[in-house]
VOLUMKE-344631 format. One line per 10 residues: number of its first residue (from 1); for each residue x, y, z of N, C-alpha, C. Coordinates in steps of 0.02 Angstrom, whole numbers, plus 50000, padded with zeros to 5 digits. Each point is the difference from the previous one (the first is absolute). Example, Ala and Ser with C-alpha at 12.3 -4.5 7.8 and 13.67 -1.06 7.14 Angstrom:
BEGIN
1	50660:49716:50390:49955:50059:50000:50045:50060:50000; 49982:50053:49964:50042:50059:50003:49961:50055:50037
***
This chain:
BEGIN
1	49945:49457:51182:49982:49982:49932:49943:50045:49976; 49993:50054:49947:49989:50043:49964:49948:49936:49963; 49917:50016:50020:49958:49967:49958:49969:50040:49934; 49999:49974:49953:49962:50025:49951:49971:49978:49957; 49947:50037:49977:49953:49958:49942:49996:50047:49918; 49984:49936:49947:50020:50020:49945:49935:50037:49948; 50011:50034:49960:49948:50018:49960:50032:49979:49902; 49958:49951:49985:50046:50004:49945:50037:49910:49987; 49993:49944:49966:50028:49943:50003:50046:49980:49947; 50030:50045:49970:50025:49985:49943:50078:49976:50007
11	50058:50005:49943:50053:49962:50024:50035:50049:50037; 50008:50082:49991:50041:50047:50027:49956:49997:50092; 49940:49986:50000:49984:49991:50073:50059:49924:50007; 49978:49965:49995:50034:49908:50038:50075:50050:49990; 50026:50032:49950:50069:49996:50044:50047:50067:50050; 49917:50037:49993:50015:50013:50078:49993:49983:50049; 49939:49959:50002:49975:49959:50072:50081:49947:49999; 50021:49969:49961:50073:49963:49991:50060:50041:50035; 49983:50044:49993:50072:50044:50033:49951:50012:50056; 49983:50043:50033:49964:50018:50047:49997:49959:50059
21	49988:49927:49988:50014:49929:50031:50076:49997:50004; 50035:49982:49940:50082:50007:50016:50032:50016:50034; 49956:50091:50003:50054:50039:50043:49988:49995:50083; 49965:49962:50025:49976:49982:50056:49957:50038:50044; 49980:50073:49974:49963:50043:50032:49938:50008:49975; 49953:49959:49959:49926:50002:49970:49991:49937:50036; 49921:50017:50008:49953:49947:49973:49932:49994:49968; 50014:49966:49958:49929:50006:49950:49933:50003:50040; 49965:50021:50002:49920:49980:50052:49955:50001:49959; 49985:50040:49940:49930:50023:49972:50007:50016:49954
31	49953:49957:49938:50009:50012:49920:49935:50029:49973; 49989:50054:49951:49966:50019:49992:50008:50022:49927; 49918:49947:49965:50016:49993:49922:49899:50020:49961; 50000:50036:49981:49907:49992:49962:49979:49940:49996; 50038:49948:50001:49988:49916:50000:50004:49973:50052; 49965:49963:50031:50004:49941:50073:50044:49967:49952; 49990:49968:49970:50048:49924:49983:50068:50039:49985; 50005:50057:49953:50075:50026:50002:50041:50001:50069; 49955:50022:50052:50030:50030:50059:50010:49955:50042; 49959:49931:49999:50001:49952:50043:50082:49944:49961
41	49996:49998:49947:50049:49963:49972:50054:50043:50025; 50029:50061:49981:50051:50045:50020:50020:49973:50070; 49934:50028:50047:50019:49983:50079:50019:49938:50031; 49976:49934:49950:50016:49929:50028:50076:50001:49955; 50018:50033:49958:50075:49993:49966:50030:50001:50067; 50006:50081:50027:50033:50030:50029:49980:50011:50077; 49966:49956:50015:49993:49992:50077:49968:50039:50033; 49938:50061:49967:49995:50061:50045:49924:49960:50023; 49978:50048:50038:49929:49960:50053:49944:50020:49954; 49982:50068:49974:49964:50031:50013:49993:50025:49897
51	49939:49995:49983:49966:50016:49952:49943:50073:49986; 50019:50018:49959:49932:50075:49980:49998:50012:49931; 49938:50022:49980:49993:50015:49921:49959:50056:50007; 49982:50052:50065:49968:50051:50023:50087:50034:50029; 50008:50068:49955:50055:50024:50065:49985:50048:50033; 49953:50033:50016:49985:50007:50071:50007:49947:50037; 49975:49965:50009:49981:49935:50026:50076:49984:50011; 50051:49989:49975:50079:49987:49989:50022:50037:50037; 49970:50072:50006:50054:50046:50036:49973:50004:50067; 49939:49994:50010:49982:50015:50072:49988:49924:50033
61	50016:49960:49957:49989:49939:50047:50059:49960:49999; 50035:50011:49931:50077:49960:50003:50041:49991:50063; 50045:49967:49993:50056:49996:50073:50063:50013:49981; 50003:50064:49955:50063:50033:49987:50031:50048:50008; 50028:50032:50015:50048:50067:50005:50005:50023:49931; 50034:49969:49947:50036:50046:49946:49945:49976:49940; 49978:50008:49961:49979:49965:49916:50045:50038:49955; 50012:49929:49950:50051:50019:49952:49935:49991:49947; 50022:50034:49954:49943:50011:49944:50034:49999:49936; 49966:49960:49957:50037:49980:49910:49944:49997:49972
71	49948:50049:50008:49953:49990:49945:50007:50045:49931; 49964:50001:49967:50034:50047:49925:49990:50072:50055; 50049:50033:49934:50026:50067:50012:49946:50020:50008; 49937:50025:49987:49947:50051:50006:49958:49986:50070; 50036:49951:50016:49941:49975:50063:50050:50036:50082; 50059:50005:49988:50057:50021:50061:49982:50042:50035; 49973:50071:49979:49998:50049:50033:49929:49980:50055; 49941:49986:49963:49939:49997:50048:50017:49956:50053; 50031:49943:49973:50006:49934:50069:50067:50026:50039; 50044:50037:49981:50050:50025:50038:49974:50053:50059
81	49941:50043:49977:49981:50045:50029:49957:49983:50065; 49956:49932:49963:49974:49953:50036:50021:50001:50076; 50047:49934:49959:50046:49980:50080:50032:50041:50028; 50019:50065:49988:50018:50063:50065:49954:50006:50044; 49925:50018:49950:49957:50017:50060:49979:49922:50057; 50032:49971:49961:49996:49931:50058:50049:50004:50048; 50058:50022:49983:50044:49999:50063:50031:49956:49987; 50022:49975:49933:50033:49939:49974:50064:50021:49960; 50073:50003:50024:50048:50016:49950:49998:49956:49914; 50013:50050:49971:50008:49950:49927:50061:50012:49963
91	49996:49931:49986:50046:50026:49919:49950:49980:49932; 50029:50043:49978:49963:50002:49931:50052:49983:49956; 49997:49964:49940:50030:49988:49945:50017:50068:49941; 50051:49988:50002:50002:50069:49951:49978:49982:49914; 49954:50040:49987:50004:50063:50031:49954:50030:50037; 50013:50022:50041:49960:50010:50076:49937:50037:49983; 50028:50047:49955:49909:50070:49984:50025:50000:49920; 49946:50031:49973:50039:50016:49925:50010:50070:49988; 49975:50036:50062:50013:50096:49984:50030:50032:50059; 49992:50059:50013:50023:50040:50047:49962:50004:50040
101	49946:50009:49975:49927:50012:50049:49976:49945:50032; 50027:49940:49987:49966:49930:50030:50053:49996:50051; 50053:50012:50002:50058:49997:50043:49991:50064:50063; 49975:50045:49973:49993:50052:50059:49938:49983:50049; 49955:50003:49963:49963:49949:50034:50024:49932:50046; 50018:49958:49977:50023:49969:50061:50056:50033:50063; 50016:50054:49972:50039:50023:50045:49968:50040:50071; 49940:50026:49974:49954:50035:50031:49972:49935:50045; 49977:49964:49996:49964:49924:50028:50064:49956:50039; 50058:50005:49986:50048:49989:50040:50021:50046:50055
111	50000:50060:49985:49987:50050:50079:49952:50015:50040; 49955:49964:49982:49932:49977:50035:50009:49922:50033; 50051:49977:49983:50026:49928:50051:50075:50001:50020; 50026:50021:50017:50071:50023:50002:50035:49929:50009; 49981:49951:50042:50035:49947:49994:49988:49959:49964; 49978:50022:49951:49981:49937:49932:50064:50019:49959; 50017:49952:49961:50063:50017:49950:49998:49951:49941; 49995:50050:49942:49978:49994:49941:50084:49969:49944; 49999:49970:49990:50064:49973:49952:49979:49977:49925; 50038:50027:49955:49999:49968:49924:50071:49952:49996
121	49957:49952:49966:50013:49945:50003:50090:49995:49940; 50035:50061:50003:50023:49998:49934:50085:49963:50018; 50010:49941:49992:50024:49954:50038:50071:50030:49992; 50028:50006:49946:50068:50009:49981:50034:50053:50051; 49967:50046:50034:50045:50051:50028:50036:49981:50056; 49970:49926:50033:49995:49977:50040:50070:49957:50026; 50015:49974:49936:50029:49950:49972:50085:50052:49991; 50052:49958:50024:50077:50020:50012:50021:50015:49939; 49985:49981:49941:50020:50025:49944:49972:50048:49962; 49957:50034:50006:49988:50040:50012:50035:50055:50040
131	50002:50001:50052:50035:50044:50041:50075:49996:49981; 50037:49971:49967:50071:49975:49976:50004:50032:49910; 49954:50012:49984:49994:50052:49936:49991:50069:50038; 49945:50023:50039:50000:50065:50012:50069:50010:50029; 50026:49966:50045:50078:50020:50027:50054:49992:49945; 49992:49958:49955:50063:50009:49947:49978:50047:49945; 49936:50032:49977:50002:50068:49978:50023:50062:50039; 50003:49994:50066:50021:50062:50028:50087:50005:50017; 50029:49942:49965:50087:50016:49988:50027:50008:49917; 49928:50009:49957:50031:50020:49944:50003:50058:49999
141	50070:50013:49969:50029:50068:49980:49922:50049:49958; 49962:49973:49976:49947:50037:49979:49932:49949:49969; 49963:50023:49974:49931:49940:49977:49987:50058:49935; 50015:49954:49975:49981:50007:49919:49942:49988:49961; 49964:49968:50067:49938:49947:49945:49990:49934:50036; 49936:49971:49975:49968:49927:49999:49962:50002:49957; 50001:49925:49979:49950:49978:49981:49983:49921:50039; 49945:49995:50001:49975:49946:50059:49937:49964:49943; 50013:49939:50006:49939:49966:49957:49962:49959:50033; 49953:49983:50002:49966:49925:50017:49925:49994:49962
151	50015:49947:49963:49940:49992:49955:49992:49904:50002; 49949:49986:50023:49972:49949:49998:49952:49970:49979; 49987:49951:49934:49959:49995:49983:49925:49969:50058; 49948:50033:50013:49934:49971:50043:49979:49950:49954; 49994:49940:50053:49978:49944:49986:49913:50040:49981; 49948:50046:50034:49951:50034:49981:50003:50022:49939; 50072:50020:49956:49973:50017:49948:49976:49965:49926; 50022:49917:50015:49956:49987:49952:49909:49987:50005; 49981:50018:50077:49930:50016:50004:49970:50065:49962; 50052:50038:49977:49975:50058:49972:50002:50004:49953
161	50055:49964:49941:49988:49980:49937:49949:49950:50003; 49990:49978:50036:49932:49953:49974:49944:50031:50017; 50003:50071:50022:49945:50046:49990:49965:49997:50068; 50011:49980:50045:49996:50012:50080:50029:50051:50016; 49962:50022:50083:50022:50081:50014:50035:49973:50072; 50074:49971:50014:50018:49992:50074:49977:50046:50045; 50025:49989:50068:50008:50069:50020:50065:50024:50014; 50048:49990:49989:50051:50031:49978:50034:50024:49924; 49947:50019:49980:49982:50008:49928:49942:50037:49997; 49972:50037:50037:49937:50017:50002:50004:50086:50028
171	49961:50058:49994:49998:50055:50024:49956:49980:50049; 49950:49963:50008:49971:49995:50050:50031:49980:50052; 50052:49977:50001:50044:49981:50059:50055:50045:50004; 50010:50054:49979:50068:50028:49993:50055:49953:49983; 49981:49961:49937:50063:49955:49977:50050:50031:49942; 50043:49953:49992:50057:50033:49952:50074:49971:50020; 50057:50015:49951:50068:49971:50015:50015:50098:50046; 49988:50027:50044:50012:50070:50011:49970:49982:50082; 49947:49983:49985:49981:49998:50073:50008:49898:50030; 50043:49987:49962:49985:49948:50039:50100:49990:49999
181	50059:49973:49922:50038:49972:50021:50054:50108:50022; 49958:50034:49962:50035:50056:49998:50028:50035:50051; 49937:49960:50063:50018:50039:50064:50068:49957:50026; 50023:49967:49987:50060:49980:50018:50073:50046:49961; 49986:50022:49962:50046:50035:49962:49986:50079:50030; 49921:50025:50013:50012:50066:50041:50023:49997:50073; 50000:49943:50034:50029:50016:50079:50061:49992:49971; 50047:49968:49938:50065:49988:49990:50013:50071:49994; 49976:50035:49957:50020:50083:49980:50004:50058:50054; 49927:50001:50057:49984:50047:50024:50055:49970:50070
191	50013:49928:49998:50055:49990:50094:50060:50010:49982; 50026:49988:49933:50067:50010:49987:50042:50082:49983; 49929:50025:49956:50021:50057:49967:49939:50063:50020; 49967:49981:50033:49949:50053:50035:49947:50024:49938; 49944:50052:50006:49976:49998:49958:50030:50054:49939; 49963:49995:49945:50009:50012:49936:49984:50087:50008; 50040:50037:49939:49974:50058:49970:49929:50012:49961; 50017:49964:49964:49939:49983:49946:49992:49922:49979; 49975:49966:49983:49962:49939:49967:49953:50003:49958; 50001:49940:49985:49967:49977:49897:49981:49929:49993
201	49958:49996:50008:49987:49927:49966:49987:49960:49960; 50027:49967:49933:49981:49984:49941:49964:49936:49975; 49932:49984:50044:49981:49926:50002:49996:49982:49911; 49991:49926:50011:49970:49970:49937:49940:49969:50047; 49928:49995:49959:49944:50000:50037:49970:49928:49976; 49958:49953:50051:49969:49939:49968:49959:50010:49989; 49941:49973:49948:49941:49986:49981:49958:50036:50055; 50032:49952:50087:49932:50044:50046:50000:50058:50011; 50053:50052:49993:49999:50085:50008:50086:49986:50046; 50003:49942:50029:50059:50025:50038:50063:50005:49969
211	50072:50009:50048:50064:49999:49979:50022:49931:49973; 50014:49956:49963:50045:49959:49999:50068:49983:50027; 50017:50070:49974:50072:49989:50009:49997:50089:49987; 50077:50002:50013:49997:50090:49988:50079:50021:50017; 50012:50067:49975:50070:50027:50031:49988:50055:50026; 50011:50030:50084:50011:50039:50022:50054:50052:50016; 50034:50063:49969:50048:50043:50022:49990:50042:50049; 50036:50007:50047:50012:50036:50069:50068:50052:49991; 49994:50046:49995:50043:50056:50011:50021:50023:50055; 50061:50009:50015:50031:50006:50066:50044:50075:49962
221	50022:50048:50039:50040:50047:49999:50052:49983:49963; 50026:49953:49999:50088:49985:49960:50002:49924:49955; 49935:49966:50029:49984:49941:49941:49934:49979:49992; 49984:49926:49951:49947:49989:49992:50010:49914:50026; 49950:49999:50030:49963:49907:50019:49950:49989:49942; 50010:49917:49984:49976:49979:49944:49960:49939:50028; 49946:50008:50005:49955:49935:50019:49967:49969:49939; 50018:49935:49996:49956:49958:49948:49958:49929:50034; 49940:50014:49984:49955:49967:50034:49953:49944:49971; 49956:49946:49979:49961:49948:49974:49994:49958:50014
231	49897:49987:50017:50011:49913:49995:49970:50004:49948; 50024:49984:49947:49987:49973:49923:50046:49984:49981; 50048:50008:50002:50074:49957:49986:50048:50000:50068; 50058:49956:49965:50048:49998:50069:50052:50025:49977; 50048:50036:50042:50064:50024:50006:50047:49965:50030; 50069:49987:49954:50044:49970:50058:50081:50045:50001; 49986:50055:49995:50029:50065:49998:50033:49999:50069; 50066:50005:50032:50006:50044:50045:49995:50074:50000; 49995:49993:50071:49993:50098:50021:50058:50029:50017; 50002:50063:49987:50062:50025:50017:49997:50086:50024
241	50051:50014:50070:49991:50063:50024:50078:50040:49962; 49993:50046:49961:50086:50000:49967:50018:50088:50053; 50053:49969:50035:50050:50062:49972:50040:50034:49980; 50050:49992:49994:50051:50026:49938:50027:49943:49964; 50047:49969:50013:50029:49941:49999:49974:49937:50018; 49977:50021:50043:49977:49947:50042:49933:49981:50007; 49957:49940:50025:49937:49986:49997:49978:49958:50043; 49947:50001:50011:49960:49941:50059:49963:49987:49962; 50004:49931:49983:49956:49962:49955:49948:49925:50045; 49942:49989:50004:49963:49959:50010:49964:49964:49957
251	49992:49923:50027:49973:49959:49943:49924:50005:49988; 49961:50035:50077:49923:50028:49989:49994:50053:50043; 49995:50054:50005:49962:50059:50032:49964:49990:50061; 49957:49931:49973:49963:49979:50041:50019:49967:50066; 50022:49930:49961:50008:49953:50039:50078:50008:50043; 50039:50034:49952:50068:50013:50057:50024:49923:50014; 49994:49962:49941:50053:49939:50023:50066:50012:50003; 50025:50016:49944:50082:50039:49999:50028:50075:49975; 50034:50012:50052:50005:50069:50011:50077:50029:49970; 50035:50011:49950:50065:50016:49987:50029:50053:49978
261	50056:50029:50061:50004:50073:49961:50077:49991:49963; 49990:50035:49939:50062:49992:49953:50046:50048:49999; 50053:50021:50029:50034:50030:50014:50060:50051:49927; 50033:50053:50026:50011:50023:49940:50037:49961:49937; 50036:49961:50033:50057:49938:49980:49938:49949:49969; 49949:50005:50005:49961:49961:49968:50003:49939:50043; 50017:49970:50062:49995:49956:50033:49931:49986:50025; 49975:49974:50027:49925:49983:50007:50014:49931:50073; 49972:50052:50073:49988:50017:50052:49925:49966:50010; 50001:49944:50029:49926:49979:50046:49970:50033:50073
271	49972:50050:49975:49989:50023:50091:49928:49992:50006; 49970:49939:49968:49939:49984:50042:49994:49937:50048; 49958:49976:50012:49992:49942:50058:49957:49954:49959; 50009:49925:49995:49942:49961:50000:49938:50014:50013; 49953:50017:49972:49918:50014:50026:49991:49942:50025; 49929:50006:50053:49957:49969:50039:49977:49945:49928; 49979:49931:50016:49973:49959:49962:49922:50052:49982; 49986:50028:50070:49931:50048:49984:50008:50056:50021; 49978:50052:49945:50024:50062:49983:49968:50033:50034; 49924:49959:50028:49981:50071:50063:50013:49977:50079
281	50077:49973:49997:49980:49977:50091:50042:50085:50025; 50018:50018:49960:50053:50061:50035:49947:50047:50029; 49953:50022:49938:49936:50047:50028:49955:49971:50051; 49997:49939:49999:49962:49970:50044:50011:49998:50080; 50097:50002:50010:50014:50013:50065:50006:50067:50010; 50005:50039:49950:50014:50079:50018:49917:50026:50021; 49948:49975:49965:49931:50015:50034:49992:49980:50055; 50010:49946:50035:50024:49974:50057:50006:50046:50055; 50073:50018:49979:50028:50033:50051:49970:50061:50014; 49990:50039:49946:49962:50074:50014:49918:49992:50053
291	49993:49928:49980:49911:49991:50049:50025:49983:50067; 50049:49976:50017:50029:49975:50049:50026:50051:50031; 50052:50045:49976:50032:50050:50048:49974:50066:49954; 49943:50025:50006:49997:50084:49940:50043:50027:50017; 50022:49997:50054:50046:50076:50041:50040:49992:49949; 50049:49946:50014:50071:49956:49981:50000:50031:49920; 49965:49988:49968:49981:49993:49931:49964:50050:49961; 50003:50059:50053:49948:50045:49978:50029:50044:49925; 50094:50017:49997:49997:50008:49940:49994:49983:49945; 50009:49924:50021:50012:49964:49919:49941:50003:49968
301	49955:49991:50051:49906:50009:49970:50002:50053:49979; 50010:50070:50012:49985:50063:49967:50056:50009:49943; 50041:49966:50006:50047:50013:49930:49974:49948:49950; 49946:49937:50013:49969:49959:49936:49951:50034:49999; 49949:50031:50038:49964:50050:49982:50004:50050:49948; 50035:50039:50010:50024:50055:49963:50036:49974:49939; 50009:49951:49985:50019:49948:49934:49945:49984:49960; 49949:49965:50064:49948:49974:49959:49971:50068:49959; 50013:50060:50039:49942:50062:49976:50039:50023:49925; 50070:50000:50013:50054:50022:49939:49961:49949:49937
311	49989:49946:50020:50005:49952:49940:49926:50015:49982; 49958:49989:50038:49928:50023:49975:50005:50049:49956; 50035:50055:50020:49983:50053:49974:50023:49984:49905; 50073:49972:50010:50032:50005:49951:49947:49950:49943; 49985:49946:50015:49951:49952:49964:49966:50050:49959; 49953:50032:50042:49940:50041:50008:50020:50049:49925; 50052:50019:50028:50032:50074:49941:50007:49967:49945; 50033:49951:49990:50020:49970:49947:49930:49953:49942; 49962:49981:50057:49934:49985:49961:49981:50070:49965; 49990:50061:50037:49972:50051:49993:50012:50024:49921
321	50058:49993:50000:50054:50032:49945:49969:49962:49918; 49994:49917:50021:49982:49959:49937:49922:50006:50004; 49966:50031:50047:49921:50039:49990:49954:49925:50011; 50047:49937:50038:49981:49937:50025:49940:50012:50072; 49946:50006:50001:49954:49999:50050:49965:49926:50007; 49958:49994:50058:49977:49924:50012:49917:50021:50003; 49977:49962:50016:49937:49996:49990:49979:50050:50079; 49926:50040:49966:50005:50051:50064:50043:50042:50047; 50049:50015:49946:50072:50036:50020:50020:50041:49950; 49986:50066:50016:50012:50077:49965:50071:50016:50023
331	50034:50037:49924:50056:50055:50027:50010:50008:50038; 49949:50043:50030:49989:50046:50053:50002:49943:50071; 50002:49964:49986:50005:49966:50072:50043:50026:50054; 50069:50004:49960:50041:50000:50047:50008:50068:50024; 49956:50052:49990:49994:50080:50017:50012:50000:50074
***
């Protein structure tokens, strides 16, 4: 049993610690919140022993192997970097870094622990349907195109019409509909269709400086991907991969509840699976296994690696393009 402790108490933490438990290979040990009473309530929810609101103190005294981490986006890279030099595997929530340079960096601090192993948390790749789109794009006669949507209205954003700064709404956090629901639409682009020629990003911006919502184009050699992204309103749009005749259409990008490819005859083909009641137990046993056997597992880790770095990058470019920076974050960063 794979112990670990959490950084972070919010609802996307409980339903990983929920899968993590499910899948029979975690156990919760150690919660770690800026609040005693946050961290102590969390830990008596969920059964773990052990409390910290110091993380040093968390990392060198905890009783864990892995920390999973969900704190806002701007906080990932330092506490990710953190727990390497602890000797602590992590996953991080995507999105894992917000540049190139925060990512190389950990890469450098991960070959300085060789058996530590670093995972983004980006659940869907994980997940069979997923893998049941990338395999039914590679028997169309050709790819013409996508467009992929997911726009959800944030329950946060009526904190921001009422003139509050969330932090997913905030540059101080690296917030926005781009870095938070968008990255689900760039691992959809960069695992299915690899990366882009060129990219563009056309946000609409809130009150606090960030994205709302926005449309991204990706240029490929022979077509274009169409990402539409927001939490300020909701979409109930399907997505669709077209190629000639024919199409793979999904009811979310995201979530991959139903998967149907429509054939030239216009017939319409179910080749996905029932999802998990919880959408991260798939990543949850695939982290598992890689801590358990690295040998066993050693490609699949360097092929989500080299994903996570594709998608960083692509985020990164695409902010670049709409001239979107965060607080204490130049252009030039990503040099």
């Amino acid at each position: 049993m794979l112990k670990f402790g959490i950084i972070g108490t919010n609802w996307i933490t409980q339903q990983f610690v929920d899968a993590a438990v499910e899948s029979g290979e975690w156990q919760l040990t150690t919660v770690y919140s800026r609040h005693a009473d946050t961290a102590q309530a969390f830990a008596d929810k969920n059964h773990a022993a052990e409390t910290f609101t110091d993380l040093d103190e968390f990392f060198s005294q905890g009783s864990f192997d892995t920390v999973y981490i969900a704190s806002p986006n701007s906080l990932h890279f330092a506490q990710a970097k953190q727990a390497i030099a602890y000797g602590k595997h992590v996953i991080v929530e995507k999105p894992a870094v917000t540049n190139q340079r925060e990512f190389e960096q950990l890469d450098a601090v991960l070959a300085a622990h060789p058996d530590v192993r670093l995972f983004e948390a980006a659940r869907q790749i994980h997940e069979v349907n997923f893998k049941r789109v990338k395999e039914q794009i590679s028997k169309l006669a050709m790819v013409q195109g996508a467009t992929l949507t997911y726009m959800k209205y944030s329950s946060r954003y009526d904190a921001v019409l009422a003139g509050e700064e969330p932090n997913i709404f905030s540059l101080k956090y690296a917030g926005g509909a781009l870095q938070d629901l968008g990255v689900y639409l760039a691992y959809d682009a960069v695992g299915w269709f690899g990366m882009p020629e060129e990219v563009a990003y056309y946000p609409t911006l809130t009150r606090t400086g960030v994205d709302g919502k926005g449309v991204a184009i990706l240029r490929y050699a022979d077509f274009t991907v169409t990402l539409n992204v927001g939490k300020t309103s909701n979409s109930f749009l399907p997505s669709e991969i077209n190629g000639a005749r024919d199409a793979i259409v999904m009811d979310n990008p995201a979530e991959l509840g139903q998967v149907t490819y429509q054939d030239n005859d216009g017939n319409a083909h179910n080749i996905g699976v029932a999802p998990d009641d919880n959408p991260m137990l798939a990543e949850a046993r695939d982290f598992a296994a890689v801590i358990n056997d690295p040998a066993k597992y050693q490609a699949d880790y360097l092929a989500w690696r080299q994903l996570s770095r594709n998608v960083n990058k692509l985020l990164f470019n695409l902010r670049q393009s709409a001239h979107l920076t965060f607080t204490g974050e130049t252009p030039a960063t990503d040099e």
